[in-house]
C-alpha positions, 0 to 999 in steps of 0.5 A: 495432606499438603502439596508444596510447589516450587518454580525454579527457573525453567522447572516445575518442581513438585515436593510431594505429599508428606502423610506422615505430617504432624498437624501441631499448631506450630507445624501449621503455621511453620507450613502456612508460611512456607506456602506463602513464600512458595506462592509469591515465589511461583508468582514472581517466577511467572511474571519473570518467565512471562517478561522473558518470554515476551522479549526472546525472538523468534528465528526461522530458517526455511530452505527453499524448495528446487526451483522455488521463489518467493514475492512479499513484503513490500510492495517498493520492493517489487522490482526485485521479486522474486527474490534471489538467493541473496537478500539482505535483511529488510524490516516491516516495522521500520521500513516501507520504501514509500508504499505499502507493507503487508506481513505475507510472503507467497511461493510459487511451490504453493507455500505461503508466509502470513504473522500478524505482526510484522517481522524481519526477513532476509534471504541466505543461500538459498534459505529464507530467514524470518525473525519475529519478537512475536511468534515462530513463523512457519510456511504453510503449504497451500498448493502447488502454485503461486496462485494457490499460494495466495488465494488460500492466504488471501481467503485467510488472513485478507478475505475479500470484502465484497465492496469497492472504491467508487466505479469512476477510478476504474472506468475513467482517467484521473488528474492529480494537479500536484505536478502543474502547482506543486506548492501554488495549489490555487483556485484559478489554475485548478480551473484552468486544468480542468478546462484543458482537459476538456479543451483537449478532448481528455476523459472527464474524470476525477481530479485531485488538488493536492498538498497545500489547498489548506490554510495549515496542516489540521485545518481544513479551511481553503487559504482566502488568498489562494481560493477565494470562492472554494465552494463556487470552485467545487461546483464549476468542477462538478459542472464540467464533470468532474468528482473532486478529491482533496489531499490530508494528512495525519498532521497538524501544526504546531502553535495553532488552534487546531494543535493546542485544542487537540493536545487538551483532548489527548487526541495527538502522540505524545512524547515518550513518557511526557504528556506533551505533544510529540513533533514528528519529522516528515517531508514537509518539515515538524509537526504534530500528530493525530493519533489514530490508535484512540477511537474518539481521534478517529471519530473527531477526524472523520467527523472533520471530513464530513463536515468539509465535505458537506461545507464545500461539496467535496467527493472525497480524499487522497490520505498521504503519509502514514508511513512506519517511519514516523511512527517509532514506538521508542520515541512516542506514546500512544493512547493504546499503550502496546502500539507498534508502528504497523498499528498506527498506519493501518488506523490512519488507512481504516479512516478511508473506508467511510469514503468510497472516493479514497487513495492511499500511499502507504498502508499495512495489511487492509488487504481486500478492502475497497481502498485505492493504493496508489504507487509511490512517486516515481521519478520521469525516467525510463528507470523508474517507468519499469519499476511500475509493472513489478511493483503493480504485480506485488500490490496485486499479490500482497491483496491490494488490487486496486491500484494505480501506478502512481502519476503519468511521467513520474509524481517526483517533483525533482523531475520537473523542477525548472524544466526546459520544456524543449528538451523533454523527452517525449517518448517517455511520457508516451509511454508512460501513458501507455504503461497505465492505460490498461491498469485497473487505474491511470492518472495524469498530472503533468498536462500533456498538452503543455509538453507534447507536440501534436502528434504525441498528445494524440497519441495519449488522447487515445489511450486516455480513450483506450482506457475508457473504452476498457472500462468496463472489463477493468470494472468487471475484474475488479468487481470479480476481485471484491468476490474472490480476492484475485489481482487485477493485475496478474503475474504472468506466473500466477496465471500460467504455472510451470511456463517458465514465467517466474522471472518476467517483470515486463509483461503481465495479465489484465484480469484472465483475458489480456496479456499487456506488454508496453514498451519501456525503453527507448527503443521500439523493439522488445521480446514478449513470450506468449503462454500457450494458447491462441492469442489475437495482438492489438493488429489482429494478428493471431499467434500460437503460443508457448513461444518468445516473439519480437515486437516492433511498435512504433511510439504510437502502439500499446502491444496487448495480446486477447487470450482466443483460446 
């Protein structure tokens, strides 16, 4: 009894049995060929089929529930949650708006959006649209609130890992001396930095020497002209109470030693379909690549760190750059062949978790790992100081909780290029230091005590001390974070449903206790709306909530609101 299959296209064919089969020798070997053509006809169909299969994208459209709205995505794109009816289509294999991209999306009807992969989506009418060249992404009903939205994704897809980054980021300031140097990173004006701190009465914390400290990229040797005793530099910080922190990247220059050793290894990308080295373009001009998607990188990379650690006492590192951007699959080869973009960046954020001092700038997914995510620079302008309340809410709701709003006044160098120092706006560096002191993190880089008056470096002095005195019920949220996986910093939607907060961006929720209000524009008067409760101001003064008030604070006040009962 013989079966024939036949693929044809889409269809499964069966040519029944045929009983009535003369079993000659010549009918046998008429019938054993037809099987074999048959079988690498089926054979051929399925790989055609597979390549097909494996090529087609998948397309979503999701209507949105009455009075739903949606946060996700991107981090940078946190100004704009939740977003409108109308979004035009944005890209997490290619995009990351100089932060951090995770592949979720969370309502606050409790549904949630969670793929592995990256994929596109965009907004019409009042309709999401997702495409995916992987799987079709559908929503998941989790609750009926945006909290039950992503604690049930969270528990998931980014379970918390019950560990943090050091304790000191959450109870102390931190100085980056990217802003005061730039590109001069040297011995003598890091210490001078530090030694103002300390002469201005600031926190000791943990201090950053940022991009340039190196001979090169992929070296990891202080420059001898620059700093000339590195190692007597790293003590005298630690003596004055201060951890260290280095800046590094994922790139080495080409026509170097480092570079030529790392090519033989095959521990670089490589062009598409050379065995060369690939350059990559990125901010501070070509370079060559580790690639991170080869485990023995990784290890030879990590390995590198521990030795400049143990050669010069340092605590740990900022790791900047990994953005998708660079990372476009069509132009490079990689050791693992089916690397995407996401891929690479997510390997270059899993070197830092050998180090409990780390930040990071831009990542994917690692959500509820103990990895400090920095904001992306933000330019000294009122602008861009409301830009850090949304953005920290969306870091807070795609799982990274631990998070600091970029630098006091802004990390973009193009605003404090050839600055006239008489002309400075004070009051938004002010307020800028009131923004972050009641974030899970605050970091200084331009020195306060260079372009303030008397008056207005106290006032930052004492949200430094603010800051500190808070430091540990940032450090017990956090902690409860590690646990759960709840944000440090809260939307007020997330923590009050159906109180009308969907659309607030300029208030938020320190932990479950403290609703923080800044002001972010150049007048002194704003609108805060209390959920229901009795809340207890920064004055003393008790209010009952489920109202809207007008606040007047002078440039020396932070509104915060403890939640009484």
């Amino acid at each position: 009894m013989i079966s024939t299959i036949i693929w044809l296209k889409p269809r499964l064919v069966v040519i029944g049995y045929d009983t009535g089969a003369d079993f000659s020798l010549c009918n046998f070997k008429n019938t054993f060929v037809m099987i074999r053509k048959t079988t690498l006809y089926f054979v051929l169909s399925i790989c055609v089929f597979c390549n097909l299969y494996a090529q087609q994208n998948f397309h979503s459209v999701i209507p949105f529930f009455p009075d739903e709205r949606w946060w996700g995505g991107f981090v940078a794109m946190g100004s704009q949650m939740p977003y409108g009816n109308q979004l035009s289509e944005l890209d997490l294999s290619r995009q990351n708006f100089n932060n951090q991209g995770v592949p979720l999306l969370v309502s606050n009807k409790g549904r949630f959006i969670w793929s592995d992969d990256a994929f596109k989506f965009s907004i019409q009418d009042n309709k999401l649209h997702i495409q995916s060249a992987f799987e079709e992404v559908k929503p998941i009903q989790a609750g009926k609130s945006l909290r039950d939205a992503y604690l049930a994704a969270c528990k998931i897809h980014f379970p918390p890992s019950g560990k943090l980054p050091d304790s000191l980021f959450f109870s102390m300031p931190q100085y980056n001396t990217w802003i005061e140097l730039m590109y001069d990173q040297n011995q003598d004006d890091i210490i001078k930095y530090a030694e103002n701190i300390v002469k201005n009465n600031f926190p000791k914390g943990i201090l950053m020497v940022d991009d340039n400290w190196q001979k090169y990229y992929g070296n990891f040797e202080f420059k001898p002209d620059k700093f000339p005793e590195p190692k007597k530099m790293i003590n005298k910080l630690h003596s004055m109470g201060f951890k260290v922190m280095l800046w590094v990247c994922p790139f080495v220059s080409a026509d170097s030693p480092e570079f030529r050793e790392l090519e033989a290894k095959g521990y670089l990308l490589k062009q598409k379909g050379s065995s060369s080295a690939a350059m990559i373009r990125w901010w501070n001009g070509y370079s060559a690549c580790y690639d991170f998607t080869n485990p023995n990188t990784s290890k030879y990379f990590v390995a590198l760190l521990k030795d400049t650690q143990e050669r010069y006492g340092i605590d740990g590192f900022k790791f900047d750059a990994g953005d998708v951007n660079f990372y476009n699959e069509e132009r490079i080869d990689s050791y693992k062949k089916d690397a995407r973009s996401t891929d690479h960046t997510m390997a270059w954020a899993k070197i830092g978790l050998q180090f409990p001092f780390n930040e990071y700038r831009a990542c994917w997914r690692m959500g509820g790992e103990p990895l400090v995510q920095r904001l992306g620079d933000k330019h000294n302008s009122w602008k861009h100081l409301q830009l850090l309340i949304p953005d920290m809410i969306a870091a807070g709701l795609l799982g990274y909780s631990y998070a600091c709003p970029d630098m006091i006044g802004g990390g973009q160098i193009t605003s404090f290029e050839n600055l006239d120092s008489s002309k400075f706006n004070q009051d938004l560096i002010v307020r800028s230091a009131q923004t972050h002191t009641l974030m899970p993190m605050m970091q200084f880089s331009v020195a306060p005590w260079r372009i303030l008056n008397a008056k207005n470096l106290e006032i930052c002095r004492r949200m430094a001390d603010l800051h500190v005195k808070m430091g540990n019920y940032i450090l017990n949220c956090a902690k409860h974070s590690s646990q759960t996986g709840e944000p440090i910093i809260r939307h007020m939607e997330y923590s009050f449903p159906n109180e009308g907060f969907s659309g607030y961006k300029d208030q938020f929720m320190l932990g479950d206790k403290f609703l923080i209000a800044p002001i972010l524009t150049q007048d002194n008067v704003r609108k805060v709306k209390l959920p229901k409760g009795k809340w207890k101001d920064d004055l003393g003064k008790v209010y009952s909530g489920g109202i809207e008030i007008i606040v007047n604070a002078g440039i020396e006040r932070l509104p915060y609101f403890e939640k009484i009962k």
